[in-house]
N, C-alpha and C positions, 0 to 999 in steps of 0.2 A: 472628485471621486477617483479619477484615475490617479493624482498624487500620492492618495490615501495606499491604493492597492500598491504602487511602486516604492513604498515610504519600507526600509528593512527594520524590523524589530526583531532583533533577537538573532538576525543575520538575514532573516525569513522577511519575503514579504505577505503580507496578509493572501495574498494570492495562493500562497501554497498552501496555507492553512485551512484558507474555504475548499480546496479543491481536493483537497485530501481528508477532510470533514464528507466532501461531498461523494469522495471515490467511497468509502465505505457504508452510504446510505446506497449506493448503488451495487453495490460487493451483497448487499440481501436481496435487491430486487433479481440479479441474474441469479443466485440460491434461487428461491423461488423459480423463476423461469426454465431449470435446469434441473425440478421437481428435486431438488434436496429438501427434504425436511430439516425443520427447524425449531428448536424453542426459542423461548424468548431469551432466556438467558445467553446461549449461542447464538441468536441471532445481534444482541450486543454488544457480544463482547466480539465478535468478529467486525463489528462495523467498527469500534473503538479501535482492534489491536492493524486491524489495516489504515483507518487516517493516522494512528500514532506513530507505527513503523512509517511510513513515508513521512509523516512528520519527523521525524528521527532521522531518517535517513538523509533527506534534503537539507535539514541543517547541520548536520556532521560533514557532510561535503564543501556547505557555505562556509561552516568554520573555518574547516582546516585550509579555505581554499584550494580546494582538488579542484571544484569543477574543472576547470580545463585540461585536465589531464583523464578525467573519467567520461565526458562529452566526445571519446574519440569512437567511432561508429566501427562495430566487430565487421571483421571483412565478409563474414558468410552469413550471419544472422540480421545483417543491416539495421542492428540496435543500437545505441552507444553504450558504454559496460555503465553508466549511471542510471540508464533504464534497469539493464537487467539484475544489478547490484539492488536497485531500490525491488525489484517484483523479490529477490531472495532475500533480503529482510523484514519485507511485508508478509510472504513465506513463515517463514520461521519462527517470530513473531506469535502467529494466528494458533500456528500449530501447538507451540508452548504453551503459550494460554489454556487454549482449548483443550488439549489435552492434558495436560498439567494440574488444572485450577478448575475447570470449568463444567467439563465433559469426562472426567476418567473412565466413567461406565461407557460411553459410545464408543465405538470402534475407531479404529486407525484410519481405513481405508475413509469411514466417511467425515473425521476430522482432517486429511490431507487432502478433501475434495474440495472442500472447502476453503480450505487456505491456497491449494490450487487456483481454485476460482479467482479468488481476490488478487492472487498476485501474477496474473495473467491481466486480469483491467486494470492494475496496477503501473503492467509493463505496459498494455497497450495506450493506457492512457499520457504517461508520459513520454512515450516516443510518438505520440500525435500532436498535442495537448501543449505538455512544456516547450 
């Protein structure tokens, strides 16, 4: 099992994929917790465009072989810029969507609350987590 999760597909190992499958099943439960309402249609597509944008993102770095140059820790924020690069594509991402495609009728404020949310456990997640 554990060869399985360290085996790279695609540059990625399955490791990143569950976990970022799993950051956006988690990205509704804090909506909820955080009394944002939700439909369902918003409530999937932010679970999808938060694992894909980190899916995207962590293998755009694997590719080009950054990481070692983006795993360097901000001197006042105590993040690496690969956290905080992945929380602003998961950002961005969510917001496009949802606003864009998804949600046009709902407002700004609580489309960017939401893509807030997800890409703060985003950040949090991989500067504990990774």
């Amino acid at each position: 099992m554990i060869g399985f999760l360290a085996t790279p597909i695609f540059y990625l190992t399955p490791y990143i994929f569950l976990w970022s499958l799993f950051n956006g099943l988690v990205t509704i439960g804090l909506c909820s917790l955080l009394k944002i309402r939700l439909s369902r249609p918003i409530q999937i597509a932010t679970a999808l465009t938060t694992s894909i944008g980190s899916i995207l993102w962590n293998w755009s770095i694997e590719f080009n072989r950054s990481t070692i140059y983006l795993n360097v820790d901000h001197p006042y924020l105590r993040i690496s810029w690969a956290d905080a690069l992945n929380g602003i594509c998961v950002f961005s991402l969510t917001v496009l969507v949802l606003d864009l495609f998804i949600a046009p009728q709902e407002s700004a404020q609580k489309m960017a609350k939401i893509a807030g949310v997800a890409a703060l456990w985003t950040i949090f997640t991989d500067t504990f987590f990774f």
